[in-house]
C-alpha positions as CSV (number, residue, x, y, z in Angstrom):
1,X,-53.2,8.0,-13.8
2,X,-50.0,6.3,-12.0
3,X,-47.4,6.0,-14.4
4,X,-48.3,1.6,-14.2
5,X,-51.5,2.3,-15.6
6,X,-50.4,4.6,-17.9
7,X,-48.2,2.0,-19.8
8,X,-50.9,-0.3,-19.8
9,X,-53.2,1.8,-21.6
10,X,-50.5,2.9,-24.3
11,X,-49.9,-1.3,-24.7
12,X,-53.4,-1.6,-25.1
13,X,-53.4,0.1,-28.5
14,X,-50.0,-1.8,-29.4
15,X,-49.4,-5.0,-29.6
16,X,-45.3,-4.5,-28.4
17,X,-43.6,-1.3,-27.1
18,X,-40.2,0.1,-26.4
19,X,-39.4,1.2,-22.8
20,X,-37.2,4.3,-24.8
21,X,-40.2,4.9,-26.7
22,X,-42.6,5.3,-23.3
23,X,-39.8,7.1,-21.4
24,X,-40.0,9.4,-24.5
25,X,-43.6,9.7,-24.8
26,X,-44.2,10.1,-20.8
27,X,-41.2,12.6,-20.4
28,X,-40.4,10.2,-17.9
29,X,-36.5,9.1,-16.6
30,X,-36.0,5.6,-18.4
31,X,-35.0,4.2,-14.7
32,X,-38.4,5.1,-13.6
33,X,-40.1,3.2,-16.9
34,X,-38.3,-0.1,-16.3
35,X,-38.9,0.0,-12.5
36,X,-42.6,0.2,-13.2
37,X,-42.6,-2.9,-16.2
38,X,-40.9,-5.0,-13.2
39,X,-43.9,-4.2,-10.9
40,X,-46.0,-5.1,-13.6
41,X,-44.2,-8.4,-14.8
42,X,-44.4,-9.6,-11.2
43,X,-48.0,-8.8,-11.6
44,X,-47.8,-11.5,-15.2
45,X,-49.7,-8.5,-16.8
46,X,-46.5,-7.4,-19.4
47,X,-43.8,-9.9,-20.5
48,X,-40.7,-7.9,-21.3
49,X,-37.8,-8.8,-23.6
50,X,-34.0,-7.0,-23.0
51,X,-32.8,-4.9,-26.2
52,X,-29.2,-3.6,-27.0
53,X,-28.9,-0.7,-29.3
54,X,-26.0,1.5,-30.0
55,X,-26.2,5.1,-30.5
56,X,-23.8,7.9,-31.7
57,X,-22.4,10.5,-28.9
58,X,-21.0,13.8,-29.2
59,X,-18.1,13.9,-26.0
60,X,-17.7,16.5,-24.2
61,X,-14.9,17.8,-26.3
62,X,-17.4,17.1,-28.9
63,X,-20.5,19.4,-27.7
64,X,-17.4,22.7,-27.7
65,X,-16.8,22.0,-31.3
66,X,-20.5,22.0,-32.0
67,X,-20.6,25.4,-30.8
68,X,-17.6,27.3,-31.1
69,X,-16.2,25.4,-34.5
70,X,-13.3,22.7,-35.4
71,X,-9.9,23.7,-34.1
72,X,-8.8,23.8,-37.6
73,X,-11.7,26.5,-38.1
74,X,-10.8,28.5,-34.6
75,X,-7.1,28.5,-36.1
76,X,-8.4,29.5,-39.4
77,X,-10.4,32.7,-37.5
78,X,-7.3,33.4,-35.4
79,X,-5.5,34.2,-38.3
80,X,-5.1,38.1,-39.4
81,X,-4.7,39.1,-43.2
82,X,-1.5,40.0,-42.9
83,X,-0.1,36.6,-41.6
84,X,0.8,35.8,-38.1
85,X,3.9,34.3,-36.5
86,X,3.5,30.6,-36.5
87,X,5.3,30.5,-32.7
88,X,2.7,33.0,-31.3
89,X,0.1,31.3,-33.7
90,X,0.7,28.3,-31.7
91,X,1.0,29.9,-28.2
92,X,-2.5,31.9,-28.6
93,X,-4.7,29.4,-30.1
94,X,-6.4,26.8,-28.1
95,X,-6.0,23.0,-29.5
96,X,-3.5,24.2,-31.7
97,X,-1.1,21.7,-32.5
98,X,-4.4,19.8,-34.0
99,X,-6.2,23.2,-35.6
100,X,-2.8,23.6,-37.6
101,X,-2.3,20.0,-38.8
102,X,-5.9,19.6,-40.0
103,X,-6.0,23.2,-41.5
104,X,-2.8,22.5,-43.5
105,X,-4.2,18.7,-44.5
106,X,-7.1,20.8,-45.9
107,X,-5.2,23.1,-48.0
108,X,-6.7,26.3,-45.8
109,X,-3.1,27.6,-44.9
110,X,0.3,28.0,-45.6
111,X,3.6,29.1,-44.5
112,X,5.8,31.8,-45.7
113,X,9.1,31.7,-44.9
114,X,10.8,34.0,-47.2
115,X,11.2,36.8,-44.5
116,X,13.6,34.3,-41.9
117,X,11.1,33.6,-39.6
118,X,7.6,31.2,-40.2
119,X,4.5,33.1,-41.2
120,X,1.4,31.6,-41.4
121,X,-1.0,33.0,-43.6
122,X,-4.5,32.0,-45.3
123,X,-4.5,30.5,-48.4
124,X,-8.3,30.6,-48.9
125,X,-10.7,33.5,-48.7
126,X,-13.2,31.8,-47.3
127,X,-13.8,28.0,-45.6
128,X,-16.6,25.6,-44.4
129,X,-16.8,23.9,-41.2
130,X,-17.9,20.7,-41.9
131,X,-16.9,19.3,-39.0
132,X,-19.2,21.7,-36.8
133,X,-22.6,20.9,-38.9
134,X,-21.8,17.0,-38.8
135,X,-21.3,17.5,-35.2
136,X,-24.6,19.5,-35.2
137,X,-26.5,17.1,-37.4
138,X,-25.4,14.2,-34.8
139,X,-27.1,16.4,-32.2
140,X,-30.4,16.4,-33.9
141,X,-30.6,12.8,-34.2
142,X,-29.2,12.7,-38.4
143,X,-26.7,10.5,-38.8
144,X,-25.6,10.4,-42.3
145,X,-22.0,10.1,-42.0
146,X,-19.7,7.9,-43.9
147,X,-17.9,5.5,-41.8
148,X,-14.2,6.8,-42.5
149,X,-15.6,10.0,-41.6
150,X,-17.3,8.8,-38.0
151,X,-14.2,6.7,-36.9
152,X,-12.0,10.1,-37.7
153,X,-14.1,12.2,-35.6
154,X,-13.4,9.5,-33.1
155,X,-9.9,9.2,-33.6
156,X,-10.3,13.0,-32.4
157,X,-12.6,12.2,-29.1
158,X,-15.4,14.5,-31.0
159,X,-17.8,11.0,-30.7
160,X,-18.2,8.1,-29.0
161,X,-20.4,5.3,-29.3
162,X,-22.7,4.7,-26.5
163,X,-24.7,0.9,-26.3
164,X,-28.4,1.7,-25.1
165,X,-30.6,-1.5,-23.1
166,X,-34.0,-1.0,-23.2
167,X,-37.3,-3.6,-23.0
168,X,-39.5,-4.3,-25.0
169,X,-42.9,-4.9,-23.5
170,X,-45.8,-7.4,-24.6
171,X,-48.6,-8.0,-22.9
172,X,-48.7,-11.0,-20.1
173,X,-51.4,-13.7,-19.5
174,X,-53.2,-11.2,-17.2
175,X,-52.9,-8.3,-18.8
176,X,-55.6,-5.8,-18.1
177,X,-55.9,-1.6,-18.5
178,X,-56.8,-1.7,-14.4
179,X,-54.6,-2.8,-11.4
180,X,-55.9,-5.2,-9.0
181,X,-54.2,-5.2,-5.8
182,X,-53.1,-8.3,-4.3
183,X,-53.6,-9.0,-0.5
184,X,-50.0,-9.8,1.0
185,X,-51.1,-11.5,4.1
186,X,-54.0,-13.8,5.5
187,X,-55.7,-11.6,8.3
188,X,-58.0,-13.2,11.3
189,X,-61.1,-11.2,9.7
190,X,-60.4,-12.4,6.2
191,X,-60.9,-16.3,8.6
192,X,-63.8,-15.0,10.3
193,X,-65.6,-13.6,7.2
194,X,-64.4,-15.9,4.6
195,X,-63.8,-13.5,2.7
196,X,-60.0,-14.8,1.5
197,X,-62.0,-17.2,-0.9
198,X,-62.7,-14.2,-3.1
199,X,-59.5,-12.6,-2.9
200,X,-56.2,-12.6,-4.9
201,X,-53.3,-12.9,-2.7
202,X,-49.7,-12.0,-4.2
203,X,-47.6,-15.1,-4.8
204,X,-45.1,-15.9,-2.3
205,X,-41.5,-15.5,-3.5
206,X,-39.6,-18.6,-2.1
207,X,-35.6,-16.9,-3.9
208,X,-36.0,-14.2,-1.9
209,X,-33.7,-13.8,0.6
210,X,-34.8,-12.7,4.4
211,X,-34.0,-9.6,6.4
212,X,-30.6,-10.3,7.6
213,X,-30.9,-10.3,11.5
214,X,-28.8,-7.3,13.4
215,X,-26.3,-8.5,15.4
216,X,-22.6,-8.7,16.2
217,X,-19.6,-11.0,14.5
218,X,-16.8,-12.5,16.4
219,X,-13.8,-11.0,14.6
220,X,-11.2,-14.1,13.0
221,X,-9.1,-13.3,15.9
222,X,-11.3,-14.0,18.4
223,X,-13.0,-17.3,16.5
224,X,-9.1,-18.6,16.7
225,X,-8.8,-17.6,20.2
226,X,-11.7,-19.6,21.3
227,X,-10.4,-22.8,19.5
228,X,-6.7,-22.5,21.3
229,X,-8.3,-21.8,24.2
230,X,-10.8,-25.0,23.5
231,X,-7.4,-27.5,23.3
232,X,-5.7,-26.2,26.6
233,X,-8.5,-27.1,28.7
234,X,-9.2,-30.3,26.8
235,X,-5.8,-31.0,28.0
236,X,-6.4,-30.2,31.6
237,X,-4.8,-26.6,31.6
238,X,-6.3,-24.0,33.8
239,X,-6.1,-20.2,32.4
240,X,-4.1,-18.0,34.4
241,X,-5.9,-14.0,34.6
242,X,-4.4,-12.0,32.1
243,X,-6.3,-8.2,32.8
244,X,-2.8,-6.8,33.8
245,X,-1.6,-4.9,31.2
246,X,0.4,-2.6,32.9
247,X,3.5,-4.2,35.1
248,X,6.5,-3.1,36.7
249,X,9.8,-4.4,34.8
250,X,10.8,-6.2,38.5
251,X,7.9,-9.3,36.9
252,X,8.2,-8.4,33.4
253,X,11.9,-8.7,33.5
254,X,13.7,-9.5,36.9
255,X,11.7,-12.2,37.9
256,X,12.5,-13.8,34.5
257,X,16.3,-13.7,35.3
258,X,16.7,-10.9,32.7
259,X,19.6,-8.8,33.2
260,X,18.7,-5.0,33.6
261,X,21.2,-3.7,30.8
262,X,19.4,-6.2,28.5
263,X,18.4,-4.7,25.3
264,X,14.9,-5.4,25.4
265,X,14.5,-2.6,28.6
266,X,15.5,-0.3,25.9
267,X,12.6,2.5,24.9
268,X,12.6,1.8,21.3
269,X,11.6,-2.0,22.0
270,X,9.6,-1.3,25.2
271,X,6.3,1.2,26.1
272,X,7.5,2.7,29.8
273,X,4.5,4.4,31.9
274,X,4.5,8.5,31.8
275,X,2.0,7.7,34.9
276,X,2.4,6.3,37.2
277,X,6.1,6.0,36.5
278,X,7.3,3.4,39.1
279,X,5.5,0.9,41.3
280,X,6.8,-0.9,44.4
281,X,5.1,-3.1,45.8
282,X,7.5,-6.2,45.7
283,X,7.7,-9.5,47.7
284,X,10.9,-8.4,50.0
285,X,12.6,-11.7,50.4
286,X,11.7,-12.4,47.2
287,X,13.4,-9.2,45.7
288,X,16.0,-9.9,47.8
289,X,16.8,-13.8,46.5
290,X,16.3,-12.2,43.1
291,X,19.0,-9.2,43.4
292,X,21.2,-11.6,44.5
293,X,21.4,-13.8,42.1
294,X,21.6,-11.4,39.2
295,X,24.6,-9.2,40.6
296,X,26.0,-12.5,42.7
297,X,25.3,-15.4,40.8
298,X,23.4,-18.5,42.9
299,X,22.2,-22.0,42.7
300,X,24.9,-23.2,40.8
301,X,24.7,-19.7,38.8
302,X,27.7,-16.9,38.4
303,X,24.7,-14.4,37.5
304,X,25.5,-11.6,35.3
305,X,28.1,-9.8,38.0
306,X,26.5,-6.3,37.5
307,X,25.3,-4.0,40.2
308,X,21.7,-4.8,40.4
309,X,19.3,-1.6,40.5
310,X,15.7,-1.4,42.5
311,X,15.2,2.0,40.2
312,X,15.1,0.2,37.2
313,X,12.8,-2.7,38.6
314,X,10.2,-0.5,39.7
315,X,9.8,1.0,36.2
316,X,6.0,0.9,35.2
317,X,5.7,-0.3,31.3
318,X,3.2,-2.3,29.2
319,X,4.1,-6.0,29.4
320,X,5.9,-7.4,26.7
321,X,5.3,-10.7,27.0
322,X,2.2,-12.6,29.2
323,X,5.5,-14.5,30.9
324,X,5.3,-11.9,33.4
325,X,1.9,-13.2,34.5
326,X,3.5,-16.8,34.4
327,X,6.5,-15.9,36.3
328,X,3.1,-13.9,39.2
329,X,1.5,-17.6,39.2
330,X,4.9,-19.6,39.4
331,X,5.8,-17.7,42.3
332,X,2.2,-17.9,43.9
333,X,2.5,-22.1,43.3
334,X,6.1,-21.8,45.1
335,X,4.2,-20.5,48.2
336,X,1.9,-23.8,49.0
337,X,2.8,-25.4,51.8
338,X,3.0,-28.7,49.1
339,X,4.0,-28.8,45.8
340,X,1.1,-29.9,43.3
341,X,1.4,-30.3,39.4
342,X,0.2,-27.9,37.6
343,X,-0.6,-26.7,34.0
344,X,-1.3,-23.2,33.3
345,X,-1.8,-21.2,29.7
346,X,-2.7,-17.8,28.9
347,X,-3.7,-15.8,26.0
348,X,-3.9,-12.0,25.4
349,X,-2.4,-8.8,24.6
350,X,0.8,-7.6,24.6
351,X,2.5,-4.5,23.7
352,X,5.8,-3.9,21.6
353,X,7.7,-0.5,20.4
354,X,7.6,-2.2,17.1
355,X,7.6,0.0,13.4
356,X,4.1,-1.3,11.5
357,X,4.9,-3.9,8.7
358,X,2.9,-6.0,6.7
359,X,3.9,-8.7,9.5
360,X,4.5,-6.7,12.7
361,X,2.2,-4.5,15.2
362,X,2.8,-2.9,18.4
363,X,0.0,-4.7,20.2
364,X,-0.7,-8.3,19.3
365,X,-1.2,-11.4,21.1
366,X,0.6,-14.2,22.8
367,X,-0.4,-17.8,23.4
368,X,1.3,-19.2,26.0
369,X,1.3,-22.7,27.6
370,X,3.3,-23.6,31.3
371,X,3.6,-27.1,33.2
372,X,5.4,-27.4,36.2
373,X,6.1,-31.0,37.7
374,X,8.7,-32.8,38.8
375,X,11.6,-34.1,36.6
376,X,10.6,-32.4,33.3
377,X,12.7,-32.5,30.7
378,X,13.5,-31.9,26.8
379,X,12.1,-34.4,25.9
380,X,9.1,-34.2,27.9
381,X,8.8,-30.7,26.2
382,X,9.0,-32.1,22.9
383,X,6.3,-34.6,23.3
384,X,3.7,-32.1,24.4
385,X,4.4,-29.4,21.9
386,X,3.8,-32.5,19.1
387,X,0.5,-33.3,21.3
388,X,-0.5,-29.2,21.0
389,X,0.1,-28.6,17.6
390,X,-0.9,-31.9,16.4
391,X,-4.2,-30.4,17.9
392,X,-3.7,-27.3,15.7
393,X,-3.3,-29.3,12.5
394,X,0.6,-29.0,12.4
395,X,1.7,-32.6,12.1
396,X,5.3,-31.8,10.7
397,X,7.4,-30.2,13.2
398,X,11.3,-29.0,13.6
399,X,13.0,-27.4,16.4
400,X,16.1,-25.4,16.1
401,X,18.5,-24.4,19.3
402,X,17.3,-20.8,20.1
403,X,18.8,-18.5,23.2
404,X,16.5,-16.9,25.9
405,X,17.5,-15.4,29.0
406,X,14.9,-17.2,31.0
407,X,15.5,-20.7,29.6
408,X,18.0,-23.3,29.0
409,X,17.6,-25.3,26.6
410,X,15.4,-23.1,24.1
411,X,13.9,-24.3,20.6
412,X,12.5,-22.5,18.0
413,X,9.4,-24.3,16.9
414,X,8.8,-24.8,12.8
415,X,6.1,-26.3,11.1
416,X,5.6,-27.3,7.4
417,X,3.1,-25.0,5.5
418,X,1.4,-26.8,2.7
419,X,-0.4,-24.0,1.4
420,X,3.2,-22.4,1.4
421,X,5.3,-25.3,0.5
422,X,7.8,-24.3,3.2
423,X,8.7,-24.7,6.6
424,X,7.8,-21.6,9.0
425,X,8.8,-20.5,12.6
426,X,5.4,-20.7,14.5
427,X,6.6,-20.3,17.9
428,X,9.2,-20.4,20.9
429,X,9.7,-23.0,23.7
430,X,12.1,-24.0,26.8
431,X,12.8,-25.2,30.1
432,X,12.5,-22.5,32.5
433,X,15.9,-21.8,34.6
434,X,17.0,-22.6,38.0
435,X,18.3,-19.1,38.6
436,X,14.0,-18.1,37.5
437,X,12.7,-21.0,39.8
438,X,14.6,-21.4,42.8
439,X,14.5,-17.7,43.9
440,X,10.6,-18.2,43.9
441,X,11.0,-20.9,46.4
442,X,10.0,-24.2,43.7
443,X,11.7,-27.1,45.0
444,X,15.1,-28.2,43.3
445,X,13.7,-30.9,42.0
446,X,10.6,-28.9,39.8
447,X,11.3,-28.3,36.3
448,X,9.1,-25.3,34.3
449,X,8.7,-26.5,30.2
450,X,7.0,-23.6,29.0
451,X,6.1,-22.4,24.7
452,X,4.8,-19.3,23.1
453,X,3.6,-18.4,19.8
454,X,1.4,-15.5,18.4
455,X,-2.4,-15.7,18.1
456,X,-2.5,-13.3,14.8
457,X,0.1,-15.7,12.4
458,X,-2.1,-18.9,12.2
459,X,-4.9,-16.6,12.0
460,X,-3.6,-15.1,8.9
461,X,-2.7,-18.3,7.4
462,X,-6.3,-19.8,8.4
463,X,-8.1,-16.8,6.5
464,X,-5.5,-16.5,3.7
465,X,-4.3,-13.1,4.7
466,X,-1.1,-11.8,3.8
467,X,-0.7,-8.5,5.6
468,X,-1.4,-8.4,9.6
469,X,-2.9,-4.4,8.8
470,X,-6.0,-6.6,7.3
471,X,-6.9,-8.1,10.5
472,X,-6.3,-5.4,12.9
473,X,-6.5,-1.1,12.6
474,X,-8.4,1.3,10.7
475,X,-8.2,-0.4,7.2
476,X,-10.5,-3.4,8.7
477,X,-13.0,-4.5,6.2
478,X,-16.0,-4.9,8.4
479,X,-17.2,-7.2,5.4
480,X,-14.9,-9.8,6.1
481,X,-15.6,-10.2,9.7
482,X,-19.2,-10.5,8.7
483,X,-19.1,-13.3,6.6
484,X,-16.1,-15.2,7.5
485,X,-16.9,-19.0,8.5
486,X,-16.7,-20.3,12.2
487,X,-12.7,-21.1,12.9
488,X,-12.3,-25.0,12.7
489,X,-8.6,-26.3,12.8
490,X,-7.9,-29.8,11.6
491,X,-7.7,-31.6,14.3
């Protein structure tokens, strides 16, 4: 018989039954017992009822002393007639620190010190090992001990108290010794025939919860990029192409009026190309405009009055900032026969020599917004960073004076953190020099207001994440980009 039917019959002759008691009867794994009284109850043929018991345990410790004696026994064996030296005593015998304090307690030893040095000698002929048969009588299932002497023996980790849950069955409003299988679904022939009047069909189970679907998850990150990128063009920007990764350090720092002894060139801030090393393929007059107004000065500039390098500018390294691709599209704007307005943003990778912190990696994002137009200012700047992050849900902002080598004025943008309680810098901002501009060819009058800030920062403050290494790298729990809501900033 299965092992469902099996039960049944044994209930038949009982009126209630513990799942212990069939687990014993069937030689069967307890697991397996309870498994099949849950197929049954969903069947209404048993009703089951949970019982807690509590049984006493020999630990492992606990099944050595059964066999091999108490340590204060093993000690008591170790012994010789003639005595023993209680240092070697000690060394030789297993657990003896223990063996010798409950041998002594027990009057089975002694220690002679009349010849200088500790002897340890019996002072018994003979002993019993009480300790081993109640340890054995545990074993067989007799449990007479007195309770001072249970909680000693697991004061000593000989026992341990182990809680058993078990079920015990009754029979259910359609209990029968038989199974009758119930139909799971309603086939055409059971319609043609008519059969499915006769038939039982298993109850639907309405709190069961369906098959989740296989498919993909958009990581935090990108569910964040998507809404940025869902404000700039509701604000009329246009994204500039951002699959570059690898530039030459004339875009990524020349064209940005960044002088080439400038720390930032340096190989311990900046990822340089093994290969291809250098690239040269430059605008000529372009270069030209730009070389001289680094190692000459220009358009109302002194320049940095250094002797200006093509070597250096034709370095190949990962871009540091996506104001290299800005500085590509300023300069394609600056050769349209007419100036237009325009508004450009970008966001994607890019790559830092930076040492991995709970708030710093070498590749991260950058979300960065550009208008040119005539006659931009400050304050101009201002009142479209309050527009943007208004947008983002930031509607406390500071601005603090910062330095950049490519703009003049600069501010360091802060917003108010409520969650935090403190103000924190969320990104950078500026008007774009003349000694960047004018060497593209803008017109005098064109000002550049431009602003950056990280993609991965608001992230971590819109999922509650405190280290960066959560969202990004190895340590990734998949689970969390699973079940992580849709991105929707308070706008």
């Amino acid at each position: 018989m299965e092992l469902n039917e099996k039960i049944l019959h044994y209930l038949d002759k009982s009126d209630k039954v513990d799942t212990l008691k069939l687990a014993s009867e069937f030689n069967e794994d307890h697991q397996k017992i309870v498994g099949a009284v849950k197929s049954l109850e969903a069947l209404d043929m048993v009703t089951s009822e949970a019982v807690k018991s509590t049984r006493w345990e020999l630990t492992e410790e606990g099944q050595l002393v059964a066999s091999n004696g108490s340590h204060e026994a093993v000690l008591f064996r170790s012994i010789p007639d003639s005595g023993i030296a209680q240092a070697e005593l000690m060394k030789t015998v297993p657990n003896a620190k223990v063996g010798f304090s409950k041998a002594m307690s027990s009057g089975w030893i002694l220690i002679d010190k009349s010849g200088g040095s500790p002897l340890v000698k019996k002072k018994v002929d003979s002993i019993t090992d009480t300790v081993q048969d109640h340890l054995n009588e545990i074993n067989k299932g007799i449990d007479n001990l007195a309770d001072n002497v249970r909680n000693d023996y697991k004061k000593r980790k000989l026992l341990q108290e182990v809680t058993v849950k078990s079920f015990l069955l009754s029979k259910g409003v359609k209990f029968a010794t038989t199974i009758t299988k119930l139909e799971t679904d309603l086939t055409s022939d059971m319609l043609l025939t008519g059969s499915w009047k006769t038939l039982q069909f298993k109850p639907y189970n309405f709190d069961a919860l369906g098959q989740p679907p296989e498919c993909g998850h958009l990581h935090p990150l990108l569910k964040v990029r998507s809404e940025f990128r869902e404000i700039f063009l509701e604000m009329g920007f246009t994204e500039m192409p951002t699959n570059r990764y690898v530039e030459n350090s004339f875009w990524n720092f020349d064209a940005l009026f960044q002088p080439q002894q400038h720390p930032a060139r340096d190989a311990h801030d900046t990822f340089f190309m093994s290969s291809p090393v250098t690239s040269s393929e430059f605008p000529t007059e372009y270069l030209e405009r730009v070389k001289k107004v680094h190692s000459e000065g220009g358009y109302g500039s002194q320049g940095y009055k250094y002797k200006w390098k093509i070597e250096e500018a034709q370095k190949n390294l990962l871009r540091t900032h996506t104001t290299a691709v800005s500085a590509r599209m300023l300069y394609k704007l600056a050769q349209q026969e007419k100036f237009t307005p325009q508004k450009y943003f970008s966001i994607d990778k890019v790559f830092r020599n930076e040492t991995l912190d709970a708030t710093h990696l070498a590749e991260f994002h950058q979300v960065e917004g550009v208008v040119a137009d005539r006659g931009l200012g400050l304050a101009d700047l201002i009142s479209i960073l309050d527009t943007f992050f208004k947008r983002l849900g930031f509607d406390q902002l500071q601005f603090k004076p910062a330095y950049n080598p490519y703009t003049e004025p600069s501010m360091e943008i802060f917003a108010y953190h409520t969650g935090l309680g403190k103000w924190i810098e969320i990104g950078n901002s500026g008007v774009f020099r003349p000694e960047m501009l004018l060497p593209m060819g803008l017109p005098e009058d064109v000002n550049v207001i431009a602003w950056g800030l990280s993609l991965e920062r608001p992230t971590m403050i819109k999922y509650g994440l405190n280290n960066i290494r959560d969202l990004v790298g190895p340590k990734v729990d998949l689970q969390m980009v699973q079940s992580n809501p849709i991105c929707r900033l308070d706008k």
